[in-house]
N, C-alpha and C positions, 0 to 999 in steps of 0.2 A: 607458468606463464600461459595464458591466453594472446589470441592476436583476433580482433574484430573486421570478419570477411563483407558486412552486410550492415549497415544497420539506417535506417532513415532517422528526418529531426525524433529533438526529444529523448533519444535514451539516455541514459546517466547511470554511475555510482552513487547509491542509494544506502546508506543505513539508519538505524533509528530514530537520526536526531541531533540538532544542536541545540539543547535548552542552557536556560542561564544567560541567553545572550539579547534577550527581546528589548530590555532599555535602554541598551545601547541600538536599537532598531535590524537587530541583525537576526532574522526570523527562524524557526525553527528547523521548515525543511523534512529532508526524511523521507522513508517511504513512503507514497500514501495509501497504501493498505501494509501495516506494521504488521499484522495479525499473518498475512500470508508470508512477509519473510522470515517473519520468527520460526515460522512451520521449517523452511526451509532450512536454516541454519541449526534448528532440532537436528532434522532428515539426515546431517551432516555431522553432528560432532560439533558445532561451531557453538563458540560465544551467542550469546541470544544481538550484542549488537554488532556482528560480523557486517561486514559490507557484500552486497552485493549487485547486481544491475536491472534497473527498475525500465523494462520493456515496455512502451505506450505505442510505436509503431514496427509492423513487421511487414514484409518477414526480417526475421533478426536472426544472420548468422554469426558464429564465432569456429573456431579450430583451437584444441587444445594442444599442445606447444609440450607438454609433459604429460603425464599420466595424474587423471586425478576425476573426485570424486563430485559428481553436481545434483541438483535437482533446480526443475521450473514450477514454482506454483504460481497460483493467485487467477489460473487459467486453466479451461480445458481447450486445449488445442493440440495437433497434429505436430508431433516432435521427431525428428527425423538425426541419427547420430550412423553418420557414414553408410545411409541405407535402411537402414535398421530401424523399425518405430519403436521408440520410448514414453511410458508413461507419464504425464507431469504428474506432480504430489509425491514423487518417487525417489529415493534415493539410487541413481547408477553411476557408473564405473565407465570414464573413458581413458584407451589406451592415447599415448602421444601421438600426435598425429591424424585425429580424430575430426571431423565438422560436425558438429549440433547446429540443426536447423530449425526455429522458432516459427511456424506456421503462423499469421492471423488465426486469432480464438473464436473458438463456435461459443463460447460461455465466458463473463468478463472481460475485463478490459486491461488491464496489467498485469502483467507476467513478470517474475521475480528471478533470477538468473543466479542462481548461487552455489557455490565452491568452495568444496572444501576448505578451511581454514579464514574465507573470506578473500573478497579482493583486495590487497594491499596496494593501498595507496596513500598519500599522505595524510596526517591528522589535522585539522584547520579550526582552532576552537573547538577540540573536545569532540570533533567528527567527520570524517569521511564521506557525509554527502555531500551532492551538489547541492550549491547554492546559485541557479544560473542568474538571476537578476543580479548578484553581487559580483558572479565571476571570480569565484573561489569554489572550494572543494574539490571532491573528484575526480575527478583527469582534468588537470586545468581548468576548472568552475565551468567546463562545456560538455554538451552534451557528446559523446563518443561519434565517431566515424568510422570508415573503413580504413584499415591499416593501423590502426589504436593496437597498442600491448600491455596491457594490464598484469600486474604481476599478480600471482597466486601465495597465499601467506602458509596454506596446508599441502597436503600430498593425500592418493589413495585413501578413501576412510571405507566400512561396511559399505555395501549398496544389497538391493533384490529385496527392499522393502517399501512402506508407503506408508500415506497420509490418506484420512478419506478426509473431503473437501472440507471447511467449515460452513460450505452453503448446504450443503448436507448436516453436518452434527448439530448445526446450530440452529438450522432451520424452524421457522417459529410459524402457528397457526396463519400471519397476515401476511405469507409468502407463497399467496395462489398464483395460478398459473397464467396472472393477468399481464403479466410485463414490469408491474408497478413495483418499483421498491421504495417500502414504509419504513420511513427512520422518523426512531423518536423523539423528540426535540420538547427542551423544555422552557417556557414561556420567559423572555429574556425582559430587559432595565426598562427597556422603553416600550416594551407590549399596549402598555395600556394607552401610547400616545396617539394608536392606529384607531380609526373609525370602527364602530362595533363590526358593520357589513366586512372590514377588510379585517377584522379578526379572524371573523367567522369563515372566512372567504381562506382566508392561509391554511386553516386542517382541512377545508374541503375541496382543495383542488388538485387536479394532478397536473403536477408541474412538468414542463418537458425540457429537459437539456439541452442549451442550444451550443451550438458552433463555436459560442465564444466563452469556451468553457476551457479549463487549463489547470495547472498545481495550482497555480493562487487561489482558484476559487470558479464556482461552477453557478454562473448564470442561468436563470430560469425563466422559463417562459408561460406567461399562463395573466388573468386579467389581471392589470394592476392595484396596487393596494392604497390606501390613502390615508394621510393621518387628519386628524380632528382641528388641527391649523397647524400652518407654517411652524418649523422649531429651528433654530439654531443649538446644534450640539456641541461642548467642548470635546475635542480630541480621546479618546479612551483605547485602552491597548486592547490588542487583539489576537485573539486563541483560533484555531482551527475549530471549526462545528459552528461559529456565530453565525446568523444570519441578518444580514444587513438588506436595507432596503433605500437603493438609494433617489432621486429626485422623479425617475421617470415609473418607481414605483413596482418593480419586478425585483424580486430575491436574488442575494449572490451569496452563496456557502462560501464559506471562505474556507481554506484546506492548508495540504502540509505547506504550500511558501507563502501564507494568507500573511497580508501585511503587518504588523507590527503594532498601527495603531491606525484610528478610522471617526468617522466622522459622522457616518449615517448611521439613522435609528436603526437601536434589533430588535426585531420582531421576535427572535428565540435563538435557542442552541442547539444543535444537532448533539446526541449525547456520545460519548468517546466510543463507546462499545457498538454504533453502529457508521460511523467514519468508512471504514473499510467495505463496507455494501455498497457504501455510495462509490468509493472510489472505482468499485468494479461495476461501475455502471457507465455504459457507453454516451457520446453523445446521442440525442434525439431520445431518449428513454426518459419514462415517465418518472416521477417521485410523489411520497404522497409524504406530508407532514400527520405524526399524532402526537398530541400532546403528553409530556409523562413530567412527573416532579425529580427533586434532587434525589428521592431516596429512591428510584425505579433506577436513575439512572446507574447511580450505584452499584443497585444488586445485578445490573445488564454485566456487569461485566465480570462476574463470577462465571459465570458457564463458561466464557472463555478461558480465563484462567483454568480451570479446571480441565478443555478440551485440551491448553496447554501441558500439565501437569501428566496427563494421562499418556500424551504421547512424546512424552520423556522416559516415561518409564518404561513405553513398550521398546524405545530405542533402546533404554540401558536395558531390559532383558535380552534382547536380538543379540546387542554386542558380548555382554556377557556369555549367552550360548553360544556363540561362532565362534569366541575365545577356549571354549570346552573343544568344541569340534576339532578345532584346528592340531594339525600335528605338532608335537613337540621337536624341538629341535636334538639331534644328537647327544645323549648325555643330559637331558632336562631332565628335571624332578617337579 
């Protein structure tokens, strides 16, 4: 059992996903960087769709109620466990009784909270996150408060290892030290209904994040775009990555609680393998759109998979050797 000492709007129980449920208009939800809590529930022993608590404002405290095992990714920040600083990307060990203190991040924007076994809490359509616009999921389809008890599904697992970042492994030549982060997006239904100037105008600009950015979908700032006349569009469903452009002509990525179905032209799709850069990207921070086809996108997402794979196996060796180490009990064989 956890009990939540701290925490301001916005945080939630967070796991993978509810798909399966978009035609019934019931969105999918989720982390929105998947890629950092899968690290985490690695780091742990846990199922890859274990729940955990998806941190957007801090500081965010909790006190652990039992002995048990966590890690913070998706953030470098100042982690503080009864005095003591803690690595984030790290699997540690707290005793019962314990406060984990969640700093504001010098690097990213959401922090992933996660515990051994997962946070248990109830299943709602095939998953455990919040869905706050429905008001379901997770702690009562709301975001968490002070004096919240969250139950814990695990106990104690290994800790005194780590993750190195994905913005590190994954790190790609057009991640200079400009501020901007390049996601590549592929030229979506209704591309060609925009004015060439605001085609051209979409890879070449650096768009800036405004304020009125959220799970649904992250507003952009930058010249407006224009189509080649008036359209009226029939309704079409809607994925996380689309980029829609609606009347006053500024882009809205749409993310993990992006609506269901929509109405404005898309200009393109943000491709799945770089969803999670964006989502660690603050307000006010720049984006740049580059063009890539179905089959770049594709292949984007093997290196993950792979950064995945590899640190599964460094887990199952760690565990396996600390199982060597450890003493036998009286009479073992």
């Amino acid at each position: 059992m956890i009990t939540i000492l701290e925490s301001p709007a916005l945080n939630t129980v967070q796991d993978l996903g509810r798909p399966g449920y978009r035609q019934l208009g019931v969105g999918t939800s989720g982390a929105m960087d998947p890629l950092a809590l899968e690290i985490g529930n690695i780091l742990l022993g846990n199922a890859s769709g274990a729940a955990g608590i998806e941190v957007q404002t801090y500081p965010f405290v909790l006190r652990f109620e039992s002995a048990c095992s966590f890690a913070v990714t998706g953030i470098e920040a100042a982690l503080d466990l009864d005095g003591c600083a803690v690595l984030p990307w790290a699997a540690v060990h707290a005793a019962a009784g314990q406060v984990l203190t969640v700093s504001p991040p010098r690097q990213g924007a959401r922090g992933y909270v996660c515990v051994s076994g997962g946070v248990d809490v109830p299943v709602v359509l095939g998953s455990r996150s919040t869905q706050l616009r429905g008001g379901f999921g997770g702690l009562s389809g709301r975001p968490l408060e002070a004096g919240d008890r969250l139950a814990v599904a695990g106990g104690p697992a290994l800790s005194g290892y780590g993750a190195v970042p994905p913005s590190v492994v994954l790190r790609r030549p057009c991640d200079g030290g400009d501020g901007v982060v390049v996601l590549r997006a592929i030229p979506a239904t209704d591309f060609h209904l925009f004015t060439e100037a605001s085609r051209a105008r979409f890879w070449d600009t650096e768009w800036q994040i405004t304020p009125q950015s959220d799970r649904v979908g992250y507003r952009l700032k930058g010249e407006a775009l224009g189509l080649e006349r008036p359209v009226e569009l029939r309704s079409y469903g809607i994925v996380p990555g689309i980029v829609q452009v609606p009347p006053a002509g500024t882009p809205i990525v749409q993310l993990a609680d992006a609506n269901t179905a929509g109405g404005y032209p898309r200009i393109a799709a943000v491709i799945e393998a770089d969803l999670w850069r964006l989502a660690q990207a603050r307000i006010g921070r720049r984006v740049r759109f580059r063009p890539c086809d179905h089959d770049e996108g594709v292949a984007a997402m093997r290196p993950i998979a792979a950064y995945l794979d590899d640190l599964r196996m460094m887990v199952g060796l760690y565990g396996a050797s600390a199982r060597r180490r450890a003493p036998r009990a009286a009479g073992a064989k």
